[in-house]
C-alpha positions as CSV (number, residue, x, y, z in Angstrom):
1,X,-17.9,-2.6,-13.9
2,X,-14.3,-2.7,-14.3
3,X,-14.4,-3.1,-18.1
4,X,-16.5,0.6,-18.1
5,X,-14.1,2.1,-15.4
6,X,-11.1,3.0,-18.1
7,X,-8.5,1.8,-19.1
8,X,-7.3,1.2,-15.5
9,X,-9.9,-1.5,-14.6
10,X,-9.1,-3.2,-18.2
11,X,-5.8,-3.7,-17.4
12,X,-6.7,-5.1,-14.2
13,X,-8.9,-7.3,-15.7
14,X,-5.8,-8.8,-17.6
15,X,-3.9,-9.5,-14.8
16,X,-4.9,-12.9,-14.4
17,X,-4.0,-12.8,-18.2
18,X,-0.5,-11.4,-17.9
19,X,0.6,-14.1,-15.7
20,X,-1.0,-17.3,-15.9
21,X,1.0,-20.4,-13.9
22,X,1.5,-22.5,-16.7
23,X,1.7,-20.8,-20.1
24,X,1.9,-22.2,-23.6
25,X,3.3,-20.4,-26.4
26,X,0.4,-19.2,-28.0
27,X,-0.4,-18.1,-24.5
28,X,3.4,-16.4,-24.4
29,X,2.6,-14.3,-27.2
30,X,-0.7,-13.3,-26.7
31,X,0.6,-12.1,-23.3
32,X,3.3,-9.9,-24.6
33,X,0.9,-8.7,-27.1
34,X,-1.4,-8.0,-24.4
35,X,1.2,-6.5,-22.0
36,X,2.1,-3.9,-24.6
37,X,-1.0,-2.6,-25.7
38,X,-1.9,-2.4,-22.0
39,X,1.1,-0.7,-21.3
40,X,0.6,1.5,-24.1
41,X,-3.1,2.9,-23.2
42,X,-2.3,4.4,-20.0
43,X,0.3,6.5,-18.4
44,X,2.2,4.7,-15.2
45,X,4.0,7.9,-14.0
46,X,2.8,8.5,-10.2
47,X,0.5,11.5,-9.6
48,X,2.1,14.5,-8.4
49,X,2.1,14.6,-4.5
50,X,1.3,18.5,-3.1
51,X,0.5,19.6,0.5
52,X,-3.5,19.9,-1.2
53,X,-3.2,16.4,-1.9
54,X,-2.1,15.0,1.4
55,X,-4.3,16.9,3.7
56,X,-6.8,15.5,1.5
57,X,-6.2,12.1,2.0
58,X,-5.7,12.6,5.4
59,X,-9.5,13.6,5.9
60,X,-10.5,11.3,3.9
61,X,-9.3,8.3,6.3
62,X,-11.4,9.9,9.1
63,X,-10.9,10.2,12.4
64,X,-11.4,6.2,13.6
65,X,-8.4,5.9,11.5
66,X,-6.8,8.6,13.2
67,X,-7.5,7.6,16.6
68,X,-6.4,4.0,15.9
69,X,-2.8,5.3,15.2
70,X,-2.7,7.2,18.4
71,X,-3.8,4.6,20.4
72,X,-1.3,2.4,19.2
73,X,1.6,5.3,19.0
74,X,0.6,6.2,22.7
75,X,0.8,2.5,23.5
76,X,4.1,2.1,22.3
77,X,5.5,4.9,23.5
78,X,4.1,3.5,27.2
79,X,5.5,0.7,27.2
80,X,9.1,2.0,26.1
81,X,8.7,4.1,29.3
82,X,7.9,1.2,31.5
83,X,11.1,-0.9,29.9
84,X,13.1,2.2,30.4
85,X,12.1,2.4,34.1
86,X,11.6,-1.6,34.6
87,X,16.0,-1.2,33.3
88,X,16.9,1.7,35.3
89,X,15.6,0.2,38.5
90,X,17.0,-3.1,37.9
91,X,20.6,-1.7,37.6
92,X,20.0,0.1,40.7
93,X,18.9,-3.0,42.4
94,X,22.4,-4.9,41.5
95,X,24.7,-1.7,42.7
């Protein structure tokens, strides 16, 4: 599948090529050879980034993803509250 995906899945496919642990020198050259023809089929420059495109990812996470970030958000922000209180009441307690 990723060899017919374009030229993005082929270069993943030559990852495991690009950097193999121990490398001989045939290995060396075939990997620079690689590298650059790899480098050369596709473009590496990030896609541009408009208000379209976010609000688009955004409801494409869904909602569980959503909700998991306020739950966690609302459970931080409790728990700053309580150390805030737990602190003020202490200091109180010394006075």
């Amino acid at each position: 599948m990723l060899r017919n995906s374009g030229p993005e899945g082929r270069v993943l496919l030559l990852l495991p090529v690009v950097a193999p642990v121990r490398a001989t020198a045939e290995q060396r050259r075939r990997i620079r050879a690689t590298s650059r023809r790899a480098l050369r089929s596709i473009t590496l420059d990030a896609p541009k980034v408009t208000p379209k495109t976010v609000v688009s990812g955004v409801t494409a996470v869904g909602q569980g993803t959503l909700a998991g970030v306020f739950q966690w958000a609302l459970l931080l922000c409790t728990v700053g509250f309580a150390g805030m209180a737990w602190l003020r009441f202490r200091t109180r307690l010394k006075l």
